[in-house]
C-alpha positions in Angstrom: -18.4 -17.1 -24.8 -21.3 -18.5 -26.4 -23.1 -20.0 -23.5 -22.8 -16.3 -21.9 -24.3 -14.8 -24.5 -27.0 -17.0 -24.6 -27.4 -16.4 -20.9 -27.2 -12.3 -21.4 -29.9 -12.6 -24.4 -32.3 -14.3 -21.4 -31.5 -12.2 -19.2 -32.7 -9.2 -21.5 -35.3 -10.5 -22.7 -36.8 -11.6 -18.6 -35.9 -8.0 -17.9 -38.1 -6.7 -20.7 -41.0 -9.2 -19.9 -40.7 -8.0 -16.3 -40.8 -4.5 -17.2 -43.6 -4.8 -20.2 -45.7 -6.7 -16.8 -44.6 -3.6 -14.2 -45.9 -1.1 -16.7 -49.5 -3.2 -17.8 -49.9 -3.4 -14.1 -49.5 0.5 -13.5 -51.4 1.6 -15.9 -54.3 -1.0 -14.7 -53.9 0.8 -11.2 -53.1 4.4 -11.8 -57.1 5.3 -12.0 -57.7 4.1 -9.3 -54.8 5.9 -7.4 -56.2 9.0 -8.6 -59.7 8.3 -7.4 -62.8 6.5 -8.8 -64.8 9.1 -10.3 -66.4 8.4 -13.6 -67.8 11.7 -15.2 -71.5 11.2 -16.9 -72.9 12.8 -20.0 -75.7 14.2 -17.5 -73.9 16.7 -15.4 -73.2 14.3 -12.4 -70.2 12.3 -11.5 -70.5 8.8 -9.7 -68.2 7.8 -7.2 -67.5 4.3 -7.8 -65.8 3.5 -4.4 -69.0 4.9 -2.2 -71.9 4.8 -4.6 -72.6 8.6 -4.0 -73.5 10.5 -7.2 -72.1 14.4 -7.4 -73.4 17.5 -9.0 -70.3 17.9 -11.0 -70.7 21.6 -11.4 -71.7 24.3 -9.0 -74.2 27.0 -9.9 -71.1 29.6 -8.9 -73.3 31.1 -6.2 -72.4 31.4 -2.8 -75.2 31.0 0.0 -76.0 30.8 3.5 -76.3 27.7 5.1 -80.0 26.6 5.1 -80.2 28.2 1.5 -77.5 25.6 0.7 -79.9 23.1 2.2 -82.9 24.0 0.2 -81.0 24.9 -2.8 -80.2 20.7 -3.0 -83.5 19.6 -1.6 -84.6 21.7 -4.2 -82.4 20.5 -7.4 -83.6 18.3 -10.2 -80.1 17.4 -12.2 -80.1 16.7 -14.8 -82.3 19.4 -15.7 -84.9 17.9 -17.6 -86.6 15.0 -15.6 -83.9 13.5 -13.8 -83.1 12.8 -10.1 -84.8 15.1 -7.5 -83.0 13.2 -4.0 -80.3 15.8 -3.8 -79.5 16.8 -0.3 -76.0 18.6 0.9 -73.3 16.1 1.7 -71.9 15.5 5.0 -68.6 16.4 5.8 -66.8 13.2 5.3 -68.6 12.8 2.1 -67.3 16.3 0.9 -63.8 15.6 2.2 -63.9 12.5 0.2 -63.8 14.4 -3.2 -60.6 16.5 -2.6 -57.6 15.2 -3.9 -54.7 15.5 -0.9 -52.0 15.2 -4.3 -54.0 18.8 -5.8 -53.4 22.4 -4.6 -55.4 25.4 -5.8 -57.6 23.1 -6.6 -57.9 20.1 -4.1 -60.0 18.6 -6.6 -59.4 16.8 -10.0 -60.6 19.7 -12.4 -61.1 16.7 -14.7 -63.7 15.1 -12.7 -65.2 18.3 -11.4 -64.3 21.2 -13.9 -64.2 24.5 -13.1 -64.5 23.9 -9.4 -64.3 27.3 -6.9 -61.3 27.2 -4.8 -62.9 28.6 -1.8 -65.2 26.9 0.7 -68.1 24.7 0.2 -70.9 24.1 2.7 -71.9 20.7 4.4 -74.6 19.6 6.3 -72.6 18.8 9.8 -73.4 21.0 12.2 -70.7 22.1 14.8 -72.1 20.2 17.7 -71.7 23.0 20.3 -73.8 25.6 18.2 -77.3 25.3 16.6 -76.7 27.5 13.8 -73.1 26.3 12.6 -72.2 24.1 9.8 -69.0 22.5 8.4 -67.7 23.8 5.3 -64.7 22.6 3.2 -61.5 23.7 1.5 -60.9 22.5 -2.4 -57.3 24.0 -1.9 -55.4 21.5 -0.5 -55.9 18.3 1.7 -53.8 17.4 4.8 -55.8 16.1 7.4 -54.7 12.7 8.1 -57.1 11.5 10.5 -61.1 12.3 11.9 -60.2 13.5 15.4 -60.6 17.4 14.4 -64.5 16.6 13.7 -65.1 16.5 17.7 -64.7 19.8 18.6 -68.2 21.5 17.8 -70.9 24.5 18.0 -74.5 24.4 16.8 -74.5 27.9 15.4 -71.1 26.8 13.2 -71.2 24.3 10.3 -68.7 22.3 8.4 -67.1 23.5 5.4 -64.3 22.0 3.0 -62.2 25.0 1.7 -61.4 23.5 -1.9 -58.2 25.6 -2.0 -56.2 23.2 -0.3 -58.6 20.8 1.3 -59.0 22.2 4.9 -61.8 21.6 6.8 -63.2 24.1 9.1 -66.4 25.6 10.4 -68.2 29.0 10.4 -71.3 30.7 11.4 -74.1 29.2 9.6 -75.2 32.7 8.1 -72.4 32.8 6.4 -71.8 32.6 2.7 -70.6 30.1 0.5 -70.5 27.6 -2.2 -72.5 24.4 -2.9 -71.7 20.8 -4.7 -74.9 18.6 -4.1 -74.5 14.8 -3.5 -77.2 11.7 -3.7 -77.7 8.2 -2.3 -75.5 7.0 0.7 -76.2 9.0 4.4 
């Protein structure tokens, strides 16, 4: 009786060890299951996995496509004397920061607060058409692989729809939102 005990008391106390271990372990992980973003004091947000640096907020004004482009070629974030290389990101870049495990928005609110969830401009051009762009969907994300990127029109662009992280095109002259992105290409 004894000797069982003694066996049931090492038993318990491997168990606890090996769950004390499984839960150090998740909690090392878990940031980097949700994405690695780090919010800075300065307005931007650094993505730790690409190097790419974010606007973290959008102005809340929607624009035409090469508005969006001179609106970033144009920015100086943050505001007073900091980096003027902003450009619009491509559409993988802006794909890259919606969150497939978000709906309504496909975005972490707490990396990128009060994120639009509509569509947000790239700088891909659909191939088949001079004035088109991609644009995407912060709503929710479920593309799983790149092979929708090949059908394409010049006068289209790229866009990310934030509201559940589609991706989709539409005429460059129309209207929409912007999140800037640096470094990388």
């Amino acid at each position: 009786m004894k000797k069982t005990m003694t066996t049931n008391q090492t038993i318990f106390t491997l168990r606890r060890a090996f769950i004390a271990a499984c839960c150090t372990l998740l909690l090392a992980v878990a940031p980097a299951l949700a994405g690695d973003f780090t919010p800075n004091e300065d307005g931007t947000v650094t993505d730790n996995a690409s190097g790419l640096m974010w606007q973290r907020e959008d102005d809340n004004i929607t624009r035409a496509w090469q508005q969006a482009l001179d609106y970033c070629d144009d920015l100086v974030l943050p505001v007073d004397g900091g980096y003027d290389d902003w450009r619009l990101p491509n559409i993988k870049e802006l794909e890259s920061i919606t969150d497939d495990s978000r709906y309504n928005p496909a975005i972490d609110p707490a990396v990128f607060p009060n994120a639009n969830t509509s569509h947000y401009w790239s700088s891909s051009t659909y191939a088949g058409s001079p004035d088109g762009a991609w644009y995407a969907d912060v709503g929710y994300a479920y593309y799983p692989d790149d092979e929708w990127y090949v059908d394409s029109s010049p006068s289209y662009a790229w866009h990310v729809n934030f509201y559940g992280g589609s991706v989709g095109s539409y005429s460059k002259h129309g209207s929409y939102y912007v999140r800037c992105v640096r470094g990388g290409q």
